[in-house]
Biopython code that builds the backbone (N, CA, C, O; Angstrom):
import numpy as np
from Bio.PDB.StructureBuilder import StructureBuilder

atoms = [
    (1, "UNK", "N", (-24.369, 90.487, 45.930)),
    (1, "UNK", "CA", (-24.642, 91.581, 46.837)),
    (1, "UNK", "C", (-24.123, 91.308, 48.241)),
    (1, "UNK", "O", (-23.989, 92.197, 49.082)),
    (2, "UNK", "N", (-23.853, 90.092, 48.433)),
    (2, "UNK", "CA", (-23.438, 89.653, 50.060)),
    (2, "UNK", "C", (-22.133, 89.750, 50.287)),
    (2, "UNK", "O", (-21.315, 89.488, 49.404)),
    (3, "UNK", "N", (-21.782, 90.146, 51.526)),
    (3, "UNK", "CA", (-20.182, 89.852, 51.530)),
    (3, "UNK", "C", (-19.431, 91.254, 50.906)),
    (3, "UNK", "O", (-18.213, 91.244, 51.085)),
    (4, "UNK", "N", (-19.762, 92.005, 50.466)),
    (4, "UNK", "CA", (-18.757, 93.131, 50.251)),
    (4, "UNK", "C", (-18.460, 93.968, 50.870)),
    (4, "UNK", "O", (-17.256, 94.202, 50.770)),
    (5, "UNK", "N", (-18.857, 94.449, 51.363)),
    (5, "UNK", "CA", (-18.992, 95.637, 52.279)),
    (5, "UNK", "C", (-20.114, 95.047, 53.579)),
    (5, "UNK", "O", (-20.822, 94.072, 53.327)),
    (6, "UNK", "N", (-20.185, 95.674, 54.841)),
    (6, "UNK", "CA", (-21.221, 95.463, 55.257)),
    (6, "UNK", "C", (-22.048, 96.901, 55.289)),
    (6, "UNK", "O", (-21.396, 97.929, 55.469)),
    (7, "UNK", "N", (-23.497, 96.972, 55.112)),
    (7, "UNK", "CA", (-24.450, 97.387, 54.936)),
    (7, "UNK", "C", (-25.362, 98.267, 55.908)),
    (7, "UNK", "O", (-26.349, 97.704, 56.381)),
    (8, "UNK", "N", (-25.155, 99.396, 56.197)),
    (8, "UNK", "CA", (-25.186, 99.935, 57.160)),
    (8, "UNK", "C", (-27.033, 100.049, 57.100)),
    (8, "UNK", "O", (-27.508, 100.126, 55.967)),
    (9, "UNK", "N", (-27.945, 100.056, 58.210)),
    (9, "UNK", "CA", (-29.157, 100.005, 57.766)),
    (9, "UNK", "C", (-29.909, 101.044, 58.716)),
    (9, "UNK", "O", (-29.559, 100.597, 59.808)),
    (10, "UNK", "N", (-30.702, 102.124, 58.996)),
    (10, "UNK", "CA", (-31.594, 103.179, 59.385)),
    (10, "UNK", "C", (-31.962, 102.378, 61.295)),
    (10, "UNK", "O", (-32.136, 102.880, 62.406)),
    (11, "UNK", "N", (-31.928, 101.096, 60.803)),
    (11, "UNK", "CA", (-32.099, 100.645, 62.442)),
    (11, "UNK", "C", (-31.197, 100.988, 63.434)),
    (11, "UNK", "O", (-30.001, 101.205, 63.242)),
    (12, "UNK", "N", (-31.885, 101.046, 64.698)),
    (12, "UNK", "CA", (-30.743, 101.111, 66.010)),
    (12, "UNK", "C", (-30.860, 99.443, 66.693)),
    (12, "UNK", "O", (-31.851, 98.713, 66.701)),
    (13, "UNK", "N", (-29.512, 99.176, 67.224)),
    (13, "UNK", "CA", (-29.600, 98.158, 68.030)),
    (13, "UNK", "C", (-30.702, 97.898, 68.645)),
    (13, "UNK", "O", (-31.495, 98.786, 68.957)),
    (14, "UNK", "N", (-30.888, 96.648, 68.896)),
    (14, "UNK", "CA", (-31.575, 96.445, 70.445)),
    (14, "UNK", "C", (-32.036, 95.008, 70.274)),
    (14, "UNK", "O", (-31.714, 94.154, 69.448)),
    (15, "UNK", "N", (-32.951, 94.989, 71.378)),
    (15, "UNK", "CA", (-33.610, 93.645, 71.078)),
    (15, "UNK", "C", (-34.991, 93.568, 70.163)),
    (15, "UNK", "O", (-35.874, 94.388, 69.911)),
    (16, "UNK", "N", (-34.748, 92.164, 69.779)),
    (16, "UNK", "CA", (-36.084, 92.113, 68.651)),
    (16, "UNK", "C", (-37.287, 90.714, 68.645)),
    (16, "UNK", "O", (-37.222, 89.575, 69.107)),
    (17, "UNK", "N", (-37.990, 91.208, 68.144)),
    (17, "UNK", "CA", (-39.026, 89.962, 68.441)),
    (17, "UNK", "C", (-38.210, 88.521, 68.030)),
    (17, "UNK", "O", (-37.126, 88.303, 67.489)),
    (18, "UNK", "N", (-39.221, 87.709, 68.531)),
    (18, "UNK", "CA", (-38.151, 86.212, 68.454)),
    (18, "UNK", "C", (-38.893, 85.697, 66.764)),
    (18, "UNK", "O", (-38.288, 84.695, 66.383)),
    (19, "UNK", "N", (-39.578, 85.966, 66.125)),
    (19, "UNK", "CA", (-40.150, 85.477, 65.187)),
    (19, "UNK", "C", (-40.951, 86.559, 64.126)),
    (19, "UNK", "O", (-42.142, 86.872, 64.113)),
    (20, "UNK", "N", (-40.140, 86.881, 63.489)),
    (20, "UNK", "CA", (-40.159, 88.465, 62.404)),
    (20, "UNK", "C", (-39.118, 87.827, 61.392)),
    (20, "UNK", "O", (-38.082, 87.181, 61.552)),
    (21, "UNK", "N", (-40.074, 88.435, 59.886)),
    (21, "UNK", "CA", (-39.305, 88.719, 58.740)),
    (21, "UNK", "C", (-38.723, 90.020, 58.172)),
    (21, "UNK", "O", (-38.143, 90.182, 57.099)),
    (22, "UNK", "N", (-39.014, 90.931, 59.156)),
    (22, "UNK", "CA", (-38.206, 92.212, 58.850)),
    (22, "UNK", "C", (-38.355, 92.583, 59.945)),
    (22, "UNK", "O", (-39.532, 92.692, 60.288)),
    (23, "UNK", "N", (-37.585, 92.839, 60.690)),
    (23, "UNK", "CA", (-37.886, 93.255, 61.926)),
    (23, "UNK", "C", (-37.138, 94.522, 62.435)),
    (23, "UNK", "O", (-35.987, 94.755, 62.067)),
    (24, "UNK", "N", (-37.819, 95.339, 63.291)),
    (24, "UNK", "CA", (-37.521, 96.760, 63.337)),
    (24, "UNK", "C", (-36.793, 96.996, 64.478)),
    (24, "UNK", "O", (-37.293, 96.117, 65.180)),
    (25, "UNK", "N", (-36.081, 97.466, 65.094)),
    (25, "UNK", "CA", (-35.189, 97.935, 66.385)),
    (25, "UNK", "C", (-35.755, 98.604, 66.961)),
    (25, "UNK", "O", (-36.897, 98.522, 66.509)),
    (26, "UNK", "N", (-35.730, 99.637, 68.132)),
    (26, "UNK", "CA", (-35.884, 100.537, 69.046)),
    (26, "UNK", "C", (-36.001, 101.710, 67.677)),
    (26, "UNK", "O", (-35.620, 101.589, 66.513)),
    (27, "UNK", "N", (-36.781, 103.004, 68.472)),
    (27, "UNK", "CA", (-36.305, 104.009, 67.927)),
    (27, "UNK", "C", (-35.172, 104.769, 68.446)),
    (27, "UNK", "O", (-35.800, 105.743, 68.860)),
    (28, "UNK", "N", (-34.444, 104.920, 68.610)),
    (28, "UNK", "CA", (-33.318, 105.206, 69.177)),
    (28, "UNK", "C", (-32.523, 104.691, 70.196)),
    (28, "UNK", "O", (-32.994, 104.206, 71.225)),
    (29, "UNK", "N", (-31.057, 104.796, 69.892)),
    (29, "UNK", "CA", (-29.727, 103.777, 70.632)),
    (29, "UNK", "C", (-28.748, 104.679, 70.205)),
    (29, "UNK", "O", (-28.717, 105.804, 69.706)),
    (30, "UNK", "N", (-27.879, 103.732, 70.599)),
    (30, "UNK", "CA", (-26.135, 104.350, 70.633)),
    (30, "UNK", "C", (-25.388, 104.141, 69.447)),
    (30, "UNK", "O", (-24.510, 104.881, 69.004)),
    (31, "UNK", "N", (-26.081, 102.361, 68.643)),
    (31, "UNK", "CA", (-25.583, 101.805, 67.885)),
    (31, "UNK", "C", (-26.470, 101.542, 66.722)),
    (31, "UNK", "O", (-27.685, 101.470, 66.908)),
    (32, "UNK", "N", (-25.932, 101.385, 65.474)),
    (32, "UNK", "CA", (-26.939, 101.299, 64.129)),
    (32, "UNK", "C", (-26.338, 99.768, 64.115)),
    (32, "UNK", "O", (-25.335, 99.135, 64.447)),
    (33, "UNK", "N", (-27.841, 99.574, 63.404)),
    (33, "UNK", "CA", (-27.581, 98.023, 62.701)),
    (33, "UNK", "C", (-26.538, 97.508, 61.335)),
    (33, "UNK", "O", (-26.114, 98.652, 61.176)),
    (34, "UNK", "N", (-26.138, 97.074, 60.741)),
    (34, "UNK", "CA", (-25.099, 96.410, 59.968)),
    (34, "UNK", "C", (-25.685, 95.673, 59.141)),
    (34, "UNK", "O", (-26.816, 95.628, 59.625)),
    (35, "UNK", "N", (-25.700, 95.170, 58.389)),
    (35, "UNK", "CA", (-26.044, 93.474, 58.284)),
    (35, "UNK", "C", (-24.976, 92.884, 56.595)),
    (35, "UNK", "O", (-24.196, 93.627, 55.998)),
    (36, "UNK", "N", (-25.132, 92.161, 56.403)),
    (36, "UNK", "CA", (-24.418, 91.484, 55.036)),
    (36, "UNK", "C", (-22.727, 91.236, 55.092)),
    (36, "UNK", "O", (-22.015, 91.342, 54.094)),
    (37, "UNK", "N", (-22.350, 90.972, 56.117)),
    (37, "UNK", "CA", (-20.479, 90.714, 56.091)),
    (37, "UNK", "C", (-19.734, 91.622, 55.211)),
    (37, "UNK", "O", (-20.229, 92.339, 54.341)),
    (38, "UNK", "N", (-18.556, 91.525, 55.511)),
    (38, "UNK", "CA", (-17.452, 92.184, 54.417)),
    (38, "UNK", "C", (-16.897, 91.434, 53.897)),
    (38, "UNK", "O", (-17.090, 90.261, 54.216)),
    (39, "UNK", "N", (-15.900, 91.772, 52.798)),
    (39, "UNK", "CA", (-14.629, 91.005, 51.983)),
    (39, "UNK", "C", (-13.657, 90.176, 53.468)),
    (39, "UNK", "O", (-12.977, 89.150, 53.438)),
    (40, "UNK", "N", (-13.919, 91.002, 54.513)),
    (40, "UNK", "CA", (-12.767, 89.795, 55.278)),
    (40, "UNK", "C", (-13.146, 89.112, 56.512)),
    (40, "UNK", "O", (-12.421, 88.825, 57.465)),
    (41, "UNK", "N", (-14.256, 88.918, 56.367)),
    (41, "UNK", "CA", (-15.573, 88.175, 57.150)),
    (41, "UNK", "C", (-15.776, 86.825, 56.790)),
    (41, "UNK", "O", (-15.716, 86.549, 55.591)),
    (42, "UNK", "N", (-16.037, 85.811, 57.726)),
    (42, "UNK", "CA", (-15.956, 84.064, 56.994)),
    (42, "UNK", "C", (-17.096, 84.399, 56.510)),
    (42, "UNK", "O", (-17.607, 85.518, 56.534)),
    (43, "UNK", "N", (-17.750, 82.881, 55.806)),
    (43, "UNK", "CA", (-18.949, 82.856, 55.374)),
    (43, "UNK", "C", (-20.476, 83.172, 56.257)),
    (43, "UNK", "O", (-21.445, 83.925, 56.157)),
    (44, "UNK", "N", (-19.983, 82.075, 57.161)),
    (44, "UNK", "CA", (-21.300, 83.210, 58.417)),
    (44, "UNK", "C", (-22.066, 84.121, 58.253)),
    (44, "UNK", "O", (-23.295, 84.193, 58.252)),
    (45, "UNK", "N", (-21.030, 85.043, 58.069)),
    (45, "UNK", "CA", (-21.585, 86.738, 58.297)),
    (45, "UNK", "C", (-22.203, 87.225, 56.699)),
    (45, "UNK", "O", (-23.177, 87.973, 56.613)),
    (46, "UNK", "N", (-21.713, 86.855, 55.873)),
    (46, "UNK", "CA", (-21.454, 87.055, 54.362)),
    (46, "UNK", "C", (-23.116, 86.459, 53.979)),
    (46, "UNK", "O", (-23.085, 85.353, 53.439)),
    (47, "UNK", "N", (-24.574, 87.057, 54.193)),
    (47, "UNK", "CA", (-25.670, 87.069, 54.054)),
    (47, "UNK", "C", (-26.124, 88.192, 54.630)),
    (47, "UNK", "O", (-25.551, 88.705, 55.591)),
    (48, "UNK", "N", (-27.375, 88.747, 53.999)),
    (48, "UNK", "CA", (-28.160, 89.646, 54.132)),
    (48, "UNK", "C", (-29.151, 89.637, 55.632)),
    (48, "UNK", "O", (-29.634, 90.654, 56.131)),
    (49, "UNK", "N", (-29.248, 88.745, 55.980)),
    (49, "UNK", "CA", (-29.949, 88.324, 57.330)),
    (49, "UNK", "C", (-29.008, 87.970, 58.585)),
    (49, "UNK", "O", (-29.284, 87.498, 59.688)),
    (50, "UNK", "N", (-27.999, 88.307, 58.103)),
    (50, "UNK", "CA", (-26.571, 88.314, 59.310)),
    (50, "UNK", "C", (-26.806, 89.652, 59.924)),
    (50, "UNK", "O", (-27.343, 90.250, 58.992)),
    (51, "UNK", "N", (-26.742, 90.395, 60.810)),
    (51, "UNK", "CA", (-27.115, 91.357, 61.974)),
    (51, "UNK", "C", (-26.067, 91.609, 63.052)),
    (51, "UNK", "O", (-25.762, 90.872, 63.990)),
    (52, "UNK", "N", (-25.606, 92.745, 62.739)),
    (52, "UNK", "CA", (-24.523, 93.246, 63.487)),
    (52, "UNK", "C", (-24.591, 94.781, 64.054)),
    (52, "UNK", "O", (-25.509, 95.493, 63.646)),
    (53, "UNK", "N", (-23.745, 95.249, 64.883)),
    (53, "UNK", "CA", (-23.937, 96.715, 65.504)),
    (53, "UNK", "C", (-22.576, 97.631, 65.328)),
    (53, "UNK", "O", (-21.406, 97.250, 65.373)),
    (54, "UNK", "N", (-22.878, 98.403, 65.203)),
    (54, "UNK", "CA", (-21.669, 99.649, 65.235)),
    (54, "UNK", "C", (-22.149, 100.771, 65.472)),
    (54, "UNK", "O", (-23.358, 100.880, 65.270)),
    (55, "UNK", "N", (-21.468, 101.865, 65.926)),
    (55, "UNK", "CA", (-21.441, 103.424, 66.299)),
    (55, "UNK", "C", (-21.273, 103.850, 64.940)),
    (55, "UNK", "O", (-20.429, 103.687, 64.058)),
    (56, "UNK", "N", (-22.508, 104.532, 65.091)),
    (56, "UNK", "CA", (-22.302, 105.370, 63.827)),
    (56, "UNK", "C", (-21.212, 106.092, 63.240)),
    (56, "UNK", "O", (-21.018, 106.389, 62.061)),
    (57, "UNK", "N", (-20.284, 106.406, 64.647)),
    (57, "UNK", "CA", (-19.065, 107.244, 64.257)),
    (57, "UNK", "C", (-18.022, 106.151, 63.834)),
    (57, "UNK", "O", (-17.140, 106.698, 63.171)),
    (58, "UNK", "N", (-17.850, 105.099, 63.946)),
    (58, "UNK", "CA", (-17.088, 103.686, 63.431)),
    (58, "UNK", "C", (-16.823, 103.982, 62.044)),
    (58, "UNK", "O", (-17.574, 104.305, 61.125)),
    (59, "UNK", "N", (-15.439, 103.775, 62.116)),
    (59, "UNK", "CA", (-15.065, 103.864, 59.811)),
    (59, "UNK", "C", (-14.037, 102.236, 60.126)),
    (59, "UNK", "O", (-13.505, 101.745, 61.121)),
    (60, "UNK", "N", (-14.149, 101.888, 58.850)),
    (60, "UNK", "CA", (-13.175, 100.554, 58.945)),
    (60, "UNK", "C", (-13.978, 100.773, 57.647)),
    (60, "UNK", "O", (-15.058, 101.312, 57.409)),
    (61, "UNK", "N", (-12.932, 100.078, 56.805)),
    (61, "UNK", "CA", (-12.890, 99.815, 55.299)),
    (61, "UNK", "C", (-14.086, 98.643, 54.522)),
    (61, "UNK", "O", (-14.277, 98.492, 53.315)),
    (62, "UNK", "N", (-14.730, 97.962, 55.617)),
    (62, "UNK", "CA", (-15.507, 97.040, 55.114)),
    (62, "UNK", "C", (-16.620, 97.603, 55.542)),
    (62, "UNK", "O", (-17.507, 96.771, 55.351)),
    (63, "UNK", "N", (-17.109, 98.650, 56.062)),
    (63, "UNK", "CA", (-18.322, 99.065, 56.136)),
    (63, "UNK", "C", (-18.920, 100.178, 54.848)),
    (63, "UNK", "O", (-18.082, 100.973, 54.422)),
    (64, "UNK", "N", (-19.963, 100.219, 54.403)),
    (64, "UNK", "CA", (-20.389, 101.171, 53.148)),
    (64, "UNK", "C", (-22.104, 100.904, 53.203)),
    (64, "UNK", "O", (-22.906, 100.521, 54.054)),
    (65, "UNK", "N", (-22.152, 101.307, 51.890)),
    (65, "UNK", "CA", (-23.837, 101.134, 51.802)),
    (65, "UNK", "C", (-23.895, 100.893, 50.469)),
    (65, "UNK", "O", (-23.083, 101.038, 49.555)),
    (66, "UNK", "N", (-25.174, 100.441, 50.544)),
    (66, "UNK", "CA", (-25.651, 100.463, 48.584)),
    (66, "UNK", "C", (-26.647, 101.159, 48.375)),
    (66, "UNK", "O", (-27.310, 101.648, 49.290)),
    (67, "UNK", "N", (-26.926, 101.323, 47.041)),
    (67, "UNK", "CA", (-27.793, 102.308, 46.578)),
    (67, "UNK", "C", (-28.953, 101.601, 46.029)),
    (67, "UNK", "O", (-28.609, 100.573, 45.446)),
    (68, "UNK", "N", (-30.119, 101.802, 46.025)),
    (68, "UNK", "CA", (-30.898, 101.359, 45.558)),
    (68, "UNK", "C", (-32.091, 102.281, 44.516)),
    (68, "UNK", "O", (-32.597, 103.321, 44.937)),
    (69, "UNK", "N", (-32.424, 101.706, 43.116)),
    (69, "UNK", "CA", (-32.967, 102.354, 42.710)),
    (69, "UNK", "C", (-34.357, 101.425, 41.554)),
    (69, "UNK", "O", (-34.243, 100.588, 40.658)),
    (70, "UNK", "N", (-35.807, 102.262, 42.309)),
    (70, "UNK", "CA", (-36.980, 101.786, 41.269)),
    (70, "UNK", "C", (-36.855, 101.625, 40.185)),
    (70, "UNK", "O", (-36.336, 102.598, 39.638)),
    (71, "UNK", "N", (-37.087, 100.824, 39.542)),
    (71, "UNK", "CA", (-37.013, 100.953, 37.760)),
    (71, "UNK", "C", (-38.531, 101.558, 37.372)),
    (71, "UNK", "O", (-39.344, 101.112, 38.181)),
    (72, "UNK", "N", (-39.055, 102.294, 36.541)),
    (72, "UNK", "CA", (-40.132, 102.455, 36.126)),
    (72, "UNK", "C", (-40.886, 100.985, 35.438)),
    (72, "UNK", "O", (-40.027, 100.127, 35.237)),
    (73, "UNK", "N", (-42.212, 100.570, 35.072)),
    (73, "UNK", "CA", (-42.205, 99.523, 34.128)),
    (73, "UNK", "C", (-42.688, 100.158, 33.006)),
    (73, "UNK", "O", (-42.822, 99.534, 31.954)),
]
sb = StructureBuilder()
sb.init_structure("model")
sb.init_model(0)
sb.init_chain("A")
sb.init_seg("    ")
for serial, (resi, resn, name, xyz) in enumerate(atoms, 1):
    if name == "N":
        sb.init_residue(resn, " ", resi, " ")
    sb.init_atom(name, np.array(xyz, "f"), 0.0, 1.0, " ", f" {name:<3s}", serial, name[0])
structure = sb.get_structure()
């Protein structure tokens, strides 16, 4: 799942607490959060807890999203 695309996520930039396991942004900014590297990103970035910013209006080929779906049990 890491490293393919990066992962566009409902957050806006900003600053964040110093000690959080999910941690939430501002409600509103200029810039959405990112996170998980692309195909042409070193290893660094290429994790789910890597955190990056872009304008929503931003296209470049390594940005996308994934889909996620409940399974019933």
């Amino acid at each position: 799942m890491h490293g393919n695309v990066w992962e566009w996520c409902l957050d806006w930039s900003g600053d964040l607490p110093s000690i959080s396991s999910d941690p939430l942004g501002p409600s509103s900014g200029s810039e959405r959060v990112r996170r998980g590297g692309s195909w042409d990103n070193n290893a660094d970035s290429c994790n789910s807890s890597y955190r990056d910013d872009s304008s929503p209006t931003d296209v470049f080929v390594g940005f996308g999203f994934r889909l996620v779906r409940t399974l019933e049990k």
